[in-house]
N, CA, C and O atoms as a Maestro MAE file, in Angstrom:
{
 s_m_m2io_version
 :::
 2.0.0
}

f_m_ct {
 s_m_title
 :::
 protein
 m_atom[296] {
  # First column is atom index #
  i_m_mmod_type
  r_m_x_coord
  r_m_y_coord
  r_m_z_coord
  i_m_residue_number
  s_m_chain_name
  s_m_pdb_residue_name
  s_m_pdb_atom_name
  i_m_atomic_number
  :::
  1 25 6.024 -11.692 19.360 1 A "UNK " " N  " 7
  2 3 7.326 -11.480 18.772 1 A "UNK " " CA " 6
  3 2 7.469 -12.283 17.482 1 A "UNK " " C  " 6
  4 15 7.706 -11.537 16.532 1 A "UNK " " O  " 8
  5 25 7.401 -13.529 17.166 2 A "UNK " " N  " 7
  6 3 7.076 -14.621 16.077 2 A "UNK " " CA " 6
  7 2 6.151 -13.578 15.061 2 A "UNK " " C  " 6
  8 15 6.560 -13.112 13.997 2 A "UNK " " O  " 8
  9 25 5.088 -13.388 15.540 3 A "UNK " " N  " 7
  10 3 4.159 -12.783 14.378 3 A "UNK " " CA " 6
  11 2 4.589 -11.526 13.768 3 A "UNK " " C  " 6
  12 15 4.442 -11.193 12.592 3 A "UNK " " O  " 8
  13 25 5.366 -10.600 15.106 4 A "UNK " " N  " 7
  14 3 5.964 -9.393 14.168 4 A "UNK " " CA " 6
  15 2 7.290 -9.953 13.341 4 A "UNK " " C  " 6
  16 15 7.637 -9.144 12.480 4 A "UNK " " O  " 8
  17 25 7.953 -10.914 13.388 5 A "UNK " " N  " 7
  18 3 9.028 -11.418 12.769 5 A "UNK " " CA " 6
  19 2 8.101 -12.249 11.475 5 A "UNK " " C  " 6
  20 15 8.354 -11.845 10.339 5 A "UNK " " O  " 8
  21 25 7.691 -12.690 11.525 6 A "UNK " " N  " 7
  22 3 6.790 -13.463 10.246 6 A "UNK " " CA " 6
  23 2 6.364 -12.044 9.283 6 A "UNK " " C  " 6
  24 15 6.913 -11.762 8.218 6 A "UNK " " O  " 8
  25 25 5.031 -11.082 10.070 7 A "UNK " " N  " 7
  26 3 5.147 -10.187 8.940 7 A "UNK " " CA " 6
  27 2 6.138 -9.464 8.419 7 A "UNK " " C  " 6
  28 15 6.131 -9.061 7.256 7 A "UNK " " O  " 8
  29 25 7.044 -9.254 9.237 8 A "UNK " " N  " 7
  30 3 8.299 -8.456 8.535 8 A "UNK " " CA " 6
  31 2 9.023 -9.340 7.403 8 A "UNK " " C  " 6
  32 15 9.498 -8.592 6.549 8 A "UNK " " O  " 8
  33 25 9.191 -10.325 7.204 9 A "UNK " " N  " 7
  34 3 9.280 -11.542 6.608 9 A "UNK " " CA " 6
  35 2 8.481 -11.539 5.423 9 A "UNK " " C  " 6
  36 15 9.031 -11.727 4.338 9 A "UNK " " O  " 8
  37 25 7.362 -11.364 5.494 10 A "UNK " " N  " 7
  38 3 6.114 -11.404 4.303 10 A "UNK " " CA " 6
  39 2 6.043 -10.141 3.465 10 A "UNK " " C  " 6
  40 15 5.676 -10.096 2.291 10 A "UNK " " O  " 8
  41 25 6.469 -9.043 4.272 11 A "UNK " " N  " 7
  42 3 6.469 -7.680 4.039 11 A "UNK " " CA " 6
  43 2 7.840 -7.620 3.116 11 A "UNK " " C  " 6
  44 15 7.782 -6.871 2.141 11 A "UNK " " O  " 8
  45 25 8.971 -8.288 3.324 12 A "UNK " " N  " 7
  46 3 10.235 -7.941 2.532 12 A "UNK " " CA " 6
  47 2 10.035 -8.982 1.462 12 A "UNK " " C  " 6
  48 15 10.672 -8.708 0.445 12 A "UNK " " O  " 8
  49 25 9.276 -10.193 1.386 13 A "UNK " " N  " 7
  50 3 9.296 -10.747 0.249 13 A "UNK " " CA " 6
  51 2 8.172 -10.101 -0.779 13 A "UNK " " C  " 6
  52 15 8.423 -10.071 -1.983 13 A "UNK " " O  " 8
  53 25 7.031 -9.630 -0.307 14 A "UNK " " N  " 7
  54 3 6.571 -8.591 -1.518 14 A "UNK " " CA " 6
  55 2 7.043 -7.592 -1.860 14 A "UNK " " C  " 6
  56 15 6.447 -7.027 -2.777 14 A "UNK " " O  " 8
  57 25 8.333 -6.900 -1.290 15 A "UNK " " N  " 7
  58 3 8.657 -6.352 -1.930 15 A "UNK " " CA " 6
  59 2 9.815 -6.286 -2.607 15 A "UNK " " C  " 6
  60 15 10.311 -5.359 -3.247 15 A "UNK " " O  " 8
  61 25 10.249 -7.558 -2.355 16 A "UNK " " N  " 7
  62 3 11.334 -8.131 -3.151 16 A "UNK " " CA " 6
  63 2 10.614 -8.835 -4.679 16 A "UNK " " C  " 6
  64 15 11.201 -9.351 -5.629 16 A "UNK " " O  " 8
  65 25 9.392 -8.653 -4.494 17 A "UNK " " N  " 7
  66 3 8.464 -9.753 -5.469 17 A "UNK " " CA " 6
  67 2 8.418 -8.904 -6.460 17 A "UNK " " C  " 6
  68 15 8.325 -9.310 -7.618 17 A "UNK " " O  " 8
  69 25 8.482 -7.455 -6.124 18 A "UNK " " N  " 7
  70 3 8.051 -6.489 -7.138 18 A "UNK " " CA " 6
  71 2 9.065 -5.593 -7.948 18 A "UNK " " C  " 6
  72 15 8.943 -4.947 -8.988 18 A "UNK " " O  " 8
  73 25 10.212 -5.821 -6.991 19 A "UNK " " N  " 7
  74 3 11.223 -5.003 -7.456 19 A "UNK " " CA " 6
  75 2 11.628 -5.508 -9.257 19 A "UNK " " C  " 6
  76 15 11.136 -6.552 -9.684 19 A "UNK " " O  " 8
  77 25 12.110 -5.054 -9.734 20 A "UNK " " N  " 7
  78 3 12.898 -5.852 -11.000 20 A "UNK " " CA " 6
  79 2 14.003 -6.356 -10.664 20 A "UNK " " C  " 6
  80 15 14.367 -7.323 -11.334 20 A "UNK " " O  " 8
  81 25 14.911 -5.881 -9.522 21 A "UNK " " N  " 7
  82 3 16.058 -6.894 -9.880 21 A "UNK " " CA " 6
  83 2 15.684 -8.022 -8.565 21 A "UNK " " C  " 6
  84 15 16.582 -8.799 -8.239 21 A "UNK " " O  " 8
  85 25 14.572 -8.073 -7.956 22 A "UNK " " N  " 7
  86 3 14.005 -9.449 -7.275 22 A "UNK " " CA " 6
  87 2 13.387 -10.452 -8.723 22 A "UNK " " C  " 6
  88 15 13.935 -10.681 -9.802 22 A "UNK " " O  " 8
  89 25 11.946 -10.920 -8.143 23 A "UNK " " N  " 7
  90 3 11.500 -11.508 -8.579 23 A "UNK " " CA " 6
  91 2 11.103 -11.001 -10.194 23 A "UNK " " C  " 6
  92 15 11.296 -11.673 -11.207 23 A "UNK " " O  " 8
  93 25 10.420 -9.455 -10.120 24 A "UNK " " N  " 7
  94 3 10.209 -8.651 -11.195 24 A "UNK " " CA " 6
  95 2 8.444 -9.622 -11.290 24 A "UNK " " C  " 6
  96 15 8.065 -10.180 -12.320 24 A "UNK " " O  " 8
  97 25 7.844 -9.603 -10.314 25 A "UNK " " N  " 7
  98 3 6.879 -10.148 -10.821 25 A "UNK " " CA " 6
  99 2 5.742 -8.637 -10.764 25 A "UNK " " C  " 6
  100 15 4.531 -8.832 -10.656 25 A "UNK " " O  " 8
  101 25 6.153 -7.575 -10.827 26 A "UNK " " N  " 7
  102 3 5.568 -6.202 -10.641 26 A "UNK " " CA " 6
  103 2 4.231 -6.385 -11.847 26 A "UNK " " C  " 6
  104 15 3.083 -6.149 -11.471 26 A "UNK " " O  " 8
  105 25 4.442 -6.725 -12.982 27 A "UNK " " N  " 7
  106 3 3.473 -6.427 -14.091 27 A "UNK " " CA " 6
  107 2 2.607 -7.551 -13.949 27 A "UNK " " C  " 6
  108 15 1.508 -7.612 -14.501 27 A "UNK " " O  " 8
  109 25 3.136 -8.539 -13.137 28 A "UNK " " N  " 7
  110 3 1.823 -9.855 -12.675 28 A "UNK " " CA " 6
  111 2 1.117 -9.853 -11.689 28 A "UNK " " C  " 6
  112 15 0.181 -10.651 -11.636 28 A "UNK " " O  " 8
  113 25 1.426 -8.747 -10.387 29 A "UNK " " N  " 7
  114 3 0.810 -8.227 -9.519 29 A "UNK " " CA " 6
  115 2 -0.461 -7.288 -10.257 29 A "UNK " " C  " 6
  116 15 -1.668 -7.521 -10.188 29 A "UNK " " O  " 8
  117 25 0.234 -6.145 -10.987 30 A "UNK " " N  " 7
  118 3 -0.845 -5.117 -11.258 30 A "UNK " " CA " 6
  119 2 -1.742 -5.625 -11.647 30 A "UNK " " C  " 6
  120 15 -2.868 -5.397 -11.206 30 A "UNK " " O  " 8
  121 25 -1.362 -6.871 -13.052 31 A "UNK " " N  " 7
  122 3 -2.784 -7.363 -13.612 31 A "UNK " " CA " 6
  123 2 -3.310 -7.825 -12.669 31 A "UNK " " C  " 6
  124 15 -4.383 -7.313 -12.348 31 A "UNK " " O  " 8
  125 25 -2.919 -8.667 -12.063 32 A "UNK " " N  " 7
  126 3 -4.044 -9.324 -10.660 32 A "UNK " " CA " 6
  127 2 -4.644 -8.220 -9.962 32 A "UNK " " C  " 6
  128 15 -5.787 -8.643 -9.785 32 A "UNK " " O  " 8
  129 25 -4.607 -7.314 -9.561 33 A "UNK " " N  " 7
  130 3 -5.150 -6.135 -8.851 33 A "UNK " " CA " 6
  131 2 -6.276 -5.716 -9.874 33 A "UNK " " C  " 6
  132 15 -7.457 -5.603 -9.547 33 A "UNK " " O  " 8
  133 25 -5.927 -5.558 -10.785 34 A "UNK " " N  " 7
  134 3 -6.559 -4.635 -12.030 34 A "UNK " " CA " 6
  135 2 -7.840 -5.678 -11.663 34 A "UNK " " C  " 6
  136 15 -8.835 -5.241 -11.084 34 A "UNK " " O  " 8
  137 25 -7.717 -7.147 -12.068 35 A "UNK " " N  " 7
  138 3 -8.921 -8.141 -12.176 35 A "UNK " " CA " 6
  139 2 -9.410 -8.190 -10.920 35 A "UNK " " C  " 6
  140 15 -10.604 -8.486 -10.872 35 A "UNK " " O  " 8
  141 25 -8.758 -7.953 -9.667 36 A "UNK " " N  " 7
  142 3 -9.321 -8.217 -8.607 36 A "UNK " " CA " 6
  143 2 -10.245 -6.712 -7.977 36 A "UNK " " C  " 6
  144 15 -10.933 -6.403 -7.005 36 A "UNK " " O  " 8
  145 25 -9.893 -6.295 -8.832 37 A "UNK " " N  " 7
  146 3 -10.897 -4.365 -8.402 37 A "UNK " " CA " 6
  147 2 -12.705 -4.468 -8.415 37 A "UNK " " C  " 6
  148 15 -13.551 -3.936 -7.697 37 A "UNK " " O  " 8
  149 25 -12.811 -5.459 -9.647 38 A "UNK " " N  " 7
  150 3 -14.067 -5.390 -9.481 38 A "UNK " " CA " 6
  151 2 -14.957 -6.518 -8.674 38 A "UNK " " C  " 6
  152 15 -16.152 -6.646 -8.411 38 A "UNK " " O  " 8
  153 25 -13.806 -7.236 -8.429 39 A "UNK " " N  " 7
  154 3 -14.759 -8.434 -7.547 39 A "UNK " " CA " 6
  155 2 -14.314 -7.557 -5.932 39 A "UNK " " C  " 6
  156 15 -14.983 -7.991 -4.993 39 A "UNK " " O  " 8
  157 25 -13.843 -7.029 -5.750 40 A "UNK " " N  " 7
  158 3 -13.656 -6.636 -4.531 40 A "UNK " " CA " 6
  159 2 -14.821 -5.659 -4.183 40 A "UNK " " C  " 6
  160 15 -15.490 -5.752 -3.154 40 A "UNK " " O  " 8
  161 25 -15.003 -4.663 -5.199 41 A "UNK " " N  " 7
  162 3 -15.637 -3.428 -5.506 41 A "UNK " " CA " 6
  163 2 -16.901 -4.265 -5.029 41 A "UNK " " C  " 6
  164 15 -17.091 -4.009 -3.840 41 A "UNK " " O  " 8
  165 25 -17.937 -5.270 -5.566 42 A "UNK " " N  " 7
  166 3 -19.277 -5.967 -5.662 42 A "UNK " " CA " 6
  167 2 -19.004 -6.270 -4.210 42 A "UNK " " C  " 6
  168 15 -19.968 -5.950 -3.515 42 A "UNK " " O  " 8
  169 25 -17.842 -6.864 -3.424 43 A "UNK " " N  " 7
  170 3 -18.277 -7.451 -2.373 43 A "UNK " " CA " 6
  171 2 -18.231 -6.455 -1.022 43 A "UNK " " C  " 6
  172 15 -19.045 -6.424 -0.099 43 A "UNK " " O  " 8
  173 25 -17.393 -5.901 -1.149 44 A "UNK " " N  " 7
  174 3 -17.740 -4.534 0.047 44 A "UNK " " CA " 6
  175 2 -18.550 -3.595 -0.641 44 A "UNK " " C  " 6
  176 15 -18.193 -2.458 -0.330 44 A "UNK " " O  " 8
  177 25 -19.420 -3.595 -1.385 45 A "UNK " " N  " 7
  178 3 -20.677 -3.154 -2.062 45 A "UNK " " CA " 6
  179 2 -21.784 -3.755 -1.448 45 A "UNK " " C  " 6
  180 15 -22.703 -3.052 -1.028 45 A "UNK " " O  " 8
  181 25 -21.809 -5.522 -1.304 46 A "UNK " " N  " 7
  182 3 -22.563 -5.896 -0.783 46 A "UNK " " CA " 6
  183 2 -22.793 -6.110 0.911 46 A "UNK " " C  " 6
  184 15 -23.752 -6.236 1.673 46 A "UNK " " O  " 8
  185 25 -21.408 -6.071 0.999 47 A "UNK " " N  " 7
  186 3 -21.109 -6.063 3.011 47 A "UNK " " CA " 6
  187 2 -22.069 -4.599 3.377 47 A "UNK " " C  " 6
  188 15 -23.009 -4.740 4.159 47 A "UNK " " O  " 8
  189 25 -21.770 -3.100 2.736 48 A "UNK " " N  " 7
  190 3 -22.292 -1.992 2.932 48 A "UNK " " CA " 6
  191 2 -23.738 -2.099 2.677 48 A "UNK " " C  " 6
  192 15 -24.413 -1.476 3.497 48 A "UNK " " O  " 8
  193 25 -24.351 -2.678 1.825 49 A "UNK " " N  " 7
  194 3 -25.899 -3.121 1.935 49 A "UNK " " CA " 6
  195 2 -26.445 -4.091 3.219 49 A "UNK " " C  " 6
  196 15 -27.535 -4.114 3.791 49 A "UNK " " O  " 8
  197 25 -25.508 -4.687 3.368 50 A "UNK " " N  " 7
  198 3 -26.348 -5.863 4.532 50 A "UNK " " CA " 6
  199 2 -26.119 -4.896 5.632 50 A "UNK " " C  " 6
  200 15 -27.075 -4.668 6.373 50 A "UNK " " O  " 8
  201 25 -24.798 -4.190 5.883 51 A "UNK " " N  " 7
  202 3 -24.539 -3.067 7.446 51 A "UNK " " CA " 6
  203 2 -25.712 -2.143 6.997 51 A "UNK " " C  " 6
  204 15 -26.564 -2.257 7.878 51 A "UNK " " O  " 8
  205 25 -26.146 -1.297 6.056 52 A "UNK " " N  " 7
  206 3 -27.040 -0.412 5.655 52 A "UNK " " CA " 6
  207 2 -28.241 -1.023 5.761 52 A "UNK " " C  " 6
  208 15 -28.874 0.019 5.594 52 A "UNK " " O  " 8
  209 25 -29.202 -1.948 5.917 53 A "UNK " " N  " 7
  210 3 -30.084 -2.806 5.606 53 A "UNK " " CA " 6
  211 2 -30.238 -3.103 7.508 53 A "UNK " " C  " 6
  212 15 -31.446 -3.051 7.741 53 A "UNK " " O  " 8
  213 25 -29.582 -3.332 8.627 54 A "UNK " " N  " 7
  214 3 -29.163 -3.891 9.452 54 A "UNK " " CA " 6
  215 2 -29.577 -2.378 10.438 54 A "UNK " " C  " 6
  216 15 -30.336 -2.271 11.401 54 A "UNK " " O  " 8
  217 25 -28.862 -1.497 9.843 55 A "UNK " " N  " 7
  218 3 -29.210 -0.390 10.775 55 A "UNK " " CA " 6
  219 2 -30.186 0.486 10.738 55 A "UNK " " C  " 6
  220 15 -30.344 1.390 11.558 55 A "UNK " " O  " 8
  221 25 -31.241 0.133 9.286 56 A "UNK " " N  " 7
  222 3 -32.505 0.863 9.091 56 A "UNK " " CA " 6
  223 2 -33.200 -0.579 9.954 56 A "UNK " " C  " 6
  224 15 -34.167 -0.235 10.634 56 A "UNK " " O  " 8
  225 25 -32.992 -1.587 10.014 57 A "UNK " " N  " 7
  226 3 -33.879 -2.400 11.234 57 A "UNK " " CA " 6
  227 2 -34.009 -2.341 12.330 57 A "UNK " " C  " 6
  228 15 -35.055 -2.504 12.960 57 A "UNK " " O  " 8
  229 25 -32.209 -1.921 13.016 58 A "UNK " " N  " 7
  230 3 -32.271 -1.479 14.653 58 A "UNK " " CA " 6
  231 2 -33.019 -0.270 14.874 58 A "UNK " " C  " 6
  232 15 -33.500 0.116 15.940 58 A "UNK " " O  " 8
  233 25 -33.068 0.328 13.656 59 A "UNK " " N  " 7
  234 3 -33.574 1.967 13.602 59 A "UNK " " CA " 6
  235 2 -35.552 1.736 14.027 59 A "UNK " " C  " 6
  236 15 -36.240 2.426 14.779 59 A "UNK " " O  " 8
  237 25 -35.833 0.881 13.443 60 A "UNK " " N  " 7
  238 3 -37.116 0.667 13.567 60 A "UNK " " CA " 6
  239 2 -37.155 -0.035 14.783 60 A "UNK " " C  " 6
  240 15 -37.975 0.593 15.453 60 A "UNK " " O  " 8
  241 25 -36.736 -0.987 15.461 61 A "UNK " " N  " 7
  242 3 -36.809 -1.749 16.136 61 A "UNK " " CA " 6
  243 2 -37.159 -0.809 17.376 61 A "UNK " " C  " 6
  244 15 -38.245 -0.741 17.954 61 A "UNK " " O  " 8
  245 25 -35.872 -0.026 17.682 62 A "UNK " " N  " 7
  246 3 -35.373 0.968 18.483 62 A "UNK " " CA " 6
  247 2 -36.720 1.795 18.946 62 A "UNK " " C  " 6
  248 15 -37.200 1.881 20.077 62 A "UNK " " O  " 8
  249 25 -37.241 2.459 17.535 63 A "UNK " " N  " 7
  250 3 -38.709 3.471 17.789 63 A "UNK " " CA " 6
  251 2 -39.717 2.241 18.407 63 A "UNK " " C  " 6
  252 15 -40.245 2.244 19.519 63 A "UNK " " O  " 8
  253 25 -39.815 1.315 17.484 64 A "UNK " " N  " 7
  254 3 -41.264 0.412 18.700 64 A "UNK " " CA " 6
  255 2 -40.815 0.356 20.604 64 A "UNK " " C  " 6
  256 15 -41.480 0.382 21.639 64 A "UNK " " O  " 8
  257 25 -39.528 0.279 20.315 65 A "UNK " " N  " 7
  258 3 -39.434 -0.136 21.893 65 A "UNK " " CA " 6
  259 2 -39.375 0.668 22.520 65 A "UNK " " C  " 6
  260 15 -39.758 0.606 23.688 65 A "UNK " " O  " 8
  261 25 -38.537 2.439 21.621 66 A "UNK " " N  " 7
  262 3 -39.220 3.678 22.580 66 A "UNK " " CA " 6
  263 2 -40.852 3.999 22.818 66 A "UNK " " C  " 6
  264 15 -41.294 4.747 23.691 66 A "UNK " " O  " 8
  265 25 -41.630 3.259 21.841 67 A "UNK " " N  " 7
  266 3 -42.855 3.869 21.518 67 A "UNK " " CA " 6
  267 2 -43.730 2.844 22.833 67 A "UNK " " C  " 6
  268 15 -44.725 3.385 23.316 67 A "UNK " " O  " 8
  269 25 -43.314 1.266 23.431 68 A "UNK " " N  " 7
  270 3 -43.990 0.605 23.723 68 A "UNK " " CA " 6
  271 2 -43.737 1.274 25.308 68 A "UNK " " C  " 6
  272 15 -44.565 1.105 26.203 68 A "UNK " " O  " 8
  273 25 -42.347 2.127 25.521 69 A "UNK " " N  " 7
  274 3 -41.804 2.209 26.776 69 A "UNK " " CA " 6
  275 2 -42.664 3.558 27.306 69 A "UNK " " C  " 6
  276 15 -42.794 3.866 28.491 69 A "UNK " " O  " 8
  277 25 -43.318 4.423 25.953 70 A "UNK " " N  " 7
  278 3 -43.903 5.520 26.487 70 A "UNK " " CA " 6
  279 2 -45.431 5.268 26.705 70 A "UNK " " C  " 6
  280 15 -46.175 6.033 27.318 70 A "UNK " " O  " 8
  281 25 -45.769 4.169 26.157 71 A "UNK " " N  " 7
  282 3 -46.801 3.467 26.334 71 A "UNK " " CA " 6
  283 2 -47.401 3.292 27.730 71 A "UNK " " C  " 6
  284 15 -48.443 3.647 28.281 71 A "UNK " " O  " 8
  285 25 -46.089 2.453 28.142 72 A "UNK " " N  " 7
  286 3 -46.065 1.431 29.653 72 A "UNK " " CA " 6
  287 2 -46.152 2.819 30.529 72 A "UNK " " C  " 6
  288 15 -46.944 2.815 31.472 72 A "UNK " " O  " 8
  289 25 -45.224 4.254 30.219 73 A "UNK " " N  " 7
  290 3 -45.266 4.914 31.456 73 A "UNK " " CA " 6
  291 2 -46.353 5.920 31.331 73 A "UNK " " C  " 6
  292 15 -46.147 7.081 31.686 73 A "UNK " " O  " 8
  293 25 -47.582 5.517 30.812 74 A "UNK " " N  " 7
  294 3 -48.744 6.380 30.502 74 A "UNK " " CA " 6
  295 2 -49.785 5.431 31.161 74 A "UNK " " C  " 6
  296 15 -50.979 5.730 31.163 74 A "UNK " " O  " 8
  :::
 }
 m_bond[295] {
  # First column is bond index #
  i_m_from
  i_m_to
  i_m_order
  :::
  1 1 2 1
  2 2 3 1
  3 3 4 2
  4 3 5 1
  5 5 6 1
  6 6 7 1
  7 7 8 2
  8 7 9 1
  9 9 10 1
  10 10 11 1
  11 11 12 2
  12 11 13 1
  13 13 14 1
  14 14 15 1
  15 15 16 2
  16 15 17 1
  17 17 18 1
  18 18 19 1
  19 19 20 2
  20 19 21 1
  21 21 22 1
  22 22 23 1
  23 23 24 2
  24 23 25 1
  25 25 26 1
  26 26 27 1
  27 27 28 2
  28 27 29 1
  29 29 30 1
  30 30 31 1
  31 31 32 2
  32 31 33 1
  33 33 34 1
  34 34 35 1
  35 35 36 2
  36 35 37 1
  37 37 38 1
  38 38 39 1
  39 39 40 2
  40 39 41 1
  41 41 42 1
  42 42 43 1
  43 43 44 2
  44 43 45 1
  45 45 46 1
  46 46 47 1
  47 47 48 2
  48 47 49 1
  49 49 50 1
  50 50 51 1
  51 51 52 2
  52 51 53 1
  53 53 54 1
  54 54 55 1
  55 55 56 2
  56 55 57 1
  57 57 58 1
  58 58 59 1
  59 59 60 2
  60 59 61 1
  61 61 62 1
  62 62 63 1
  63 63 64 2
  64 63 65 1
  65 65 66 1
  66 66 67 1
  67 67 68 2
  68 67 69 1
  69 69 70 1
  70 70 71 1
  71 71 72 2
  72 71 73 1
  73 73 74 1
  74 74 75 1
  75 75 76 2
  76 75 77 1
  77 77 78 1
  78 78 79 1
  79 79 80 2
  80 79 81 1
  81 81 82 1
  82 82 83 1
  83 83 84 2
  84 83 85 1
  85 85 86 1
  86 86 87 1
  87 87 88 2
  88 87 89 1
  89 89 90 1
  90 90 91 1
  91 91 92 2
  92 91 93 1
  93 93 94 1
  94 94 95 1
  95 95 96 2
  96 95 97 1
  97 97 98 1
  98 98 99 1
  99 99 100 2
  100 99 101 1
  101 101 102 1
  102 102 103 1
  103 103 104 2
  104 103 105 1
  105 105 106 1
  106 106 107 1
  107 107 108 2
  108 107 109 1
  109 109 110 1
  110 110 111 1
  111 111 112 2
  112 111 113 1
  113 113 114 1
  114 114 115 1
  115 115 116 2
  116 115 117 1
  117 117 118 1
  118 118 119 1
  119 119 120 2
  120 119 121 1
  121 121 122 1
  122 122 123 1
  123 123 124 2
  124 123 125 1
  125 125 126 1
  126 126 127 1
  127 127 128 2
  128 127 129 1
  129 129 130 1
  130 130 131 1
  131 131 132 2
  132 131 133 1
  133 133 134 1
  134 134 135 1
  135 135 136 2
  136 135 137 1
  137 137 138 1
  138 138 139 1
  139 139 140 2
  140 139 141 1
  141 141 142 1
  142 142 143 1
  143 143 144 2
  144 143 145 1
  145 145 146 1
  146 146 147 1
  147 147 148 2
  148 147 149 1
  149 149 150 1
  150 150 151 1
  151 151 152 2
  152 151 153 1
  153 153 154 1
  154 154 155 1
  155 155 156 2
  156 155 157 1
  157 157 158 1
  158 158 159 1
  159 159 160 2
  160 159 161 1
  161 161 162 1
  162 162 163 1
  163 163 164 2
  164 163 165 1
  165 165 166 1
  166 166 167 1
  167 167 168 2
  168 167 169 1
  169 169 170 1
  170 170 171 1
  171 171 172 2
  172 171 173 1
  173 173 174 1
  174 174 175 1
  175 175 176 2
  176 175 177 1
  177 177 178 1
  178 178 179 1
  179 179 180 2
  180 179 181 1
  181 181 182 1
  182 182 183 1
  183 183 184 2
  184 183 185 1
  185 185 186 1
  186 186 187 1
  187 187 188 2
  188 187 189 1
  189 189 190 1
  190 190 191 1
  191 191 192 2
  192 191 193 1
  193 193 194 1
  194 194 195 1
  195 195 196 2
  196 195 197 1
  197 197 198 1
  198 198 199 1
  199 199 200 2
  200 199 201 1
  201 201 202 1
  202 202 203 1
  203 203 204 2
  204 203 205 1
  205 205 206 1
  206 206 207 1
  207 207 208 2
  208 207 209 1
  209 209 210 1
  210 210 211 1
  211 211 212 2
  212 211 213 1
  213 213 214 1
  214 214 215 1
  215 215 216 2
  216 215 217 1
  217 217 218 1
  218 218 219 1
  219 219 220 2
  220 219 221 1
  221 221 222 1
  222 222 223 1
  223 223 224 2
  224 223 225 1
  225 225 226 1
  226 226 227 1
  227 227 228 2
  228 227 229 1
  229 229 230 1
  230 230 231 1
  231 231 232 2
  232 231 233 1
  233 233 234 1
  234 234 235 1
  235 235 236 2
  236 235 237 1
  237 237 238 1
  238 238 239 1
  239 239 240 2
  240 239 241 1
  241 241 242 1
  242 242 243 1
  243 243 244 2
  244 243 245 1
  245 245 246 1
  246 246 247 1
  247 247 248 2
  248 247 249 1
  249 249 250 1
  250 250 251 1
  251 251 252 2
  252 251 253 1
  253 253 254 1
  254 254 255 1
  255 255 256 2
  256 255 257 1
  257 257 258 1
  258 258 259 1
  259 259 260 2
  260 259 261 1
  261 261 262 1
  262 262 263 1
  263 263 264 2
  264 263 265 1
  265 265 266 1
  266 266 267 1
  267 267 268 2
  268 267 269 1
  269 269 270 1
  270 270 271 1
  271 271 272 2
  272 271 273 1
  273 273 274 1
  274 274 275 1
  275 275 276 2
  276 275 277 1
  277 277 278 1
  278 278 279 1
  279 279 280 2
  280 279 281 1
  281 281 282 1
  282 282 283 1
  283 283 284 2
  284 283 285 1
  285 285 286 1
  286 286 287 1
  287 287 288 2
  288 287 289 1
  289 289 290 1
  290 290 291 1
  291 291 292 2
  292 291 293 1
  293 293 294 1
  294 294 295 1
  295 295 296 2
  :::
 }
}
C-alpha cells in the first residue's frame, strides 16, 4: 500500500514537472532524453550481445550433451 502511494506520488510530480504552469521543466527533460538516447541505445545493445552470445553457448553446450547421451545409449 506505501509503495503504490509513493509511486502515485512520483508519478504526479513528473507530471507536474513538465506541465508549464508546474515546474515547466518540459524543455530540460527532452534535452536530457535526447542525450540520454544514445547511451541507453549502446547499453541494451550491449546487454542483447552478452543474452545473444549466452544462448549460442547453451546452444552448443546442449548438442554435446545430446550427442554424449546418444553416445552412452549405444
Amino acid at each position: 500500500m506505501v509503495a503504490m502511494l509513493v509511486g502515485l506520488i512520483l508519478i504526479a510530480f513528473a507530471v507536474i514537472a513538465c506541465l508549464p504552469a508546474g515546474l515547466n521543466w518540459g524543455t530540460d527533460i527532452i534535452a536530457f532524453l535526447k542525450g540520454a538516447a544514445p547511451v541507453l541505445a549502446a547499453f541494451v545493445g550491449m546487454i542483447a550481445l552478452f543474452i545473444g552470445f549466452a544462448d549460442i553457448k547453451d546452444k552448443k553446450e546442449a548438442k554435446k550433451e545430446e550427442a554424449a547421451k546418444q553416445a552412452e545409449e549405444k
